[in-house]
C-alpha positions in Angstrom: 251.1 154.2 54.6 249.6 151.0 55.2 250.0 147.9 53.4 247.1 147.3 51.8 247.5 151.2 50.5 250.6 150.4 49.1 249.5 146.9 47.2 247.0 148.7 45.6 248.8 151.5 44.5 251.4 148.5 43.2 248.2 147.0 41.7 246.6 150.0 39.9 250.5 151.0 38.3 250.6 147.3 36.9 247.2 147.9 35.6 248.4 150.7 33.6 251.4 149.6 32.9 250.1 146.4 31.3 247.1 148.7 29.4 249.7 151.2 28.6 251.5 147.7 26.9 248.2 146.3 25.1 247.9 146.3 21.7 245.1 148.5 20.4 242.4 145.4 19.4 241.5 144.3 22.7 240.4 141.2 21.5 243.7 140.1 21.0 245.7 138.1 23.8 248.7 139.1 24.6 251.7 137.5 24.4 254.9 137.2 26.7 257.9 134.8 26.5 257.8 132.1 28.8 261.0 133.1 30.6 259.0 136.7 31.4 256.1 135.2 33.3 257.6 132.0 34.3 257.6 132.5 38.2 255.6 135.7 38.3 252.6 134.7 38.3 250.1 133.4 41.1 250.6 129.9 40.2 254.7 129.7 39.4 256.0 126.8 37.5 258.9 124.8 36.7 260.0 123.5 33.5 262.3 120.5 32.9 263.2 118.4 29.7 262.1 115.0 29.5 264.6 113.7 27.2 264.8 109.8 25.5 267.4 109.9 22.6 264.7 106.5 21.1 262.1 108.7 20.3 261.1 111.5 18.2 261.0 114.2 19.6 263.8 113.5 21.7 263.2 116.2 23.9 259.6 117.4 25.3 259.5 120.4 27.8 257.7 119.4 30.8 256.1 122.4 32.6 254.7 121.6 36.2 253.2 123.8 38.9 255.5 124.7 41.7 255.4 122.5 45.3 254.0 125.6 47.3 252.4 128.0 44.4 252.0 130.5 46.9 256.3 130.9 47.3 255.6 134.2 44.9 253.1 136.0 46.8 255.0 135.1 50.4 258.1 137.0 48.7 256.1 139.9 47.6 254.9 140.1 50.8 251.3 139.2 49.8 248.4 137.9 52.0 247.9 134.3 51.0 244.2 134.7 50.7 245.1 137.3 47.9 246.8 134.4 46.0 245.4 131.3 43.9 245.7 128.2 46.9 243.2 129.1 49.5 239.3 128.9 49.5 236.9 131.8 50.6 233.0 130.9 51.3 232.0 128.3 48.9 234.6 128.9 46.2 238.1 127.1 46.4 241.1 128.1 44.3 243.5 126.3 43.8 246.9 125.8 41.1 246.3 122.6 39.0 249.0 121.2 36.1 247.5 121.5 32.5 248.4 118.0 30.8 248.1 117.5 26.8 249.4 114.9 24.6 252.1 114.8 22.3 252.6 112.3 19.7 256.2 110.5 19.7 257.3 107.9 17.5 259.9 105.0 18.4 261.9 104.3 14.8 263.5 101.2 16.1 260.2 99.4 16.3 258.4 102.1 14.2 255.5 102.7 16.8 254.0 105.6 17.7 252.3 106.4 21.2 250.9 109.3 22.5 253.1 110.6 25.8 251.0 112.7 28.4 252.9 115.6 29.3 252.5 118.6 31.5 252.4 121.8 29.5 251.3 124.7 32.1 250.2 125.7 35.5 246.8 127.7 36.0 244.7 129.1 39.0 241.1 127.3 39.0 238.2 128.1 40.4 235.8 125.7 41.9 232.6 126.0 43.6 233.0 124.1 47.3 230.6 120.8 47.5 228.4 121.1 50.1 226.6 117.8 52.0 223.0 117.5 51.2 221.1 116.2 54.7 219.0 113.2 54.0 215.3 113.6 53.9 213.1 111.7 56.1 211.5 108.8 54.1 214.4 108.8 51.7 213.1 111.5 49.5 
């Protein structure tokens, strides 16, 4: 069989399995644990603590997007242009961190600031800009 046979055989059995798995309003997400999806999918991440025993919280999980996002697909053995970092025609994807804000306090000098943290990793899609040739007579 070739390869492309086989990953979408792979592909179609995920398909079901995951229908097989959804819950019966469709409308509803579903939802995994982080530790289930954390470096399968197309745009793996790694989580660390930022910790500062000052502040409340004293630990935040920091979740970034992986050095090479496409370390998953290489080791599944698929094509790169099947994965999130490439760009095809005019549309570029690419794996870009998700930053939010928490709010932290400081109780030894009773502040409060908000702390811009990482909190995810997601494939975007975004159309490629293209040069616009000047017009004669600068119209």
């Amino acid at each position: 069989m070739s390869a492309r046979l086989i990953l979408a055989i792979a592909a179609a059995a995920a398909l079901a399995a995951c229908v097989a798995a959804m819950p019966r309003d469709y409308r509803d997400p579903i939802t995994l644990d982080l530790n289930t999806v954390l470096n399968k999918t197309v745009c793996p991440i790694n989580v660390t603590i930022d910790s500062d025993m000052d502040r409340i919280p004293k630990h935040i999980k920091v979740m970034k997007c992986q050095r090479d996002p496409n370390v998953w697909c290489a080791k599944m053995h698929i094509p790169k242009y099947e994965c999130c970092q490439h760009q095809r025609d005019n549309v570029k994807l690419q794996c870009v961190e998700i930053q939010d804000t928490v709010q932290v306090y400081y109780p030894a000098t009773g502040s409060t600031q908000l702390y811009r943290v990482s909190v995810g990793c997601a494939c975007v899609m975004e159309e490629a800009a293209t040069l616009m040739e000047p017009t004669p007579g600068g119209r």
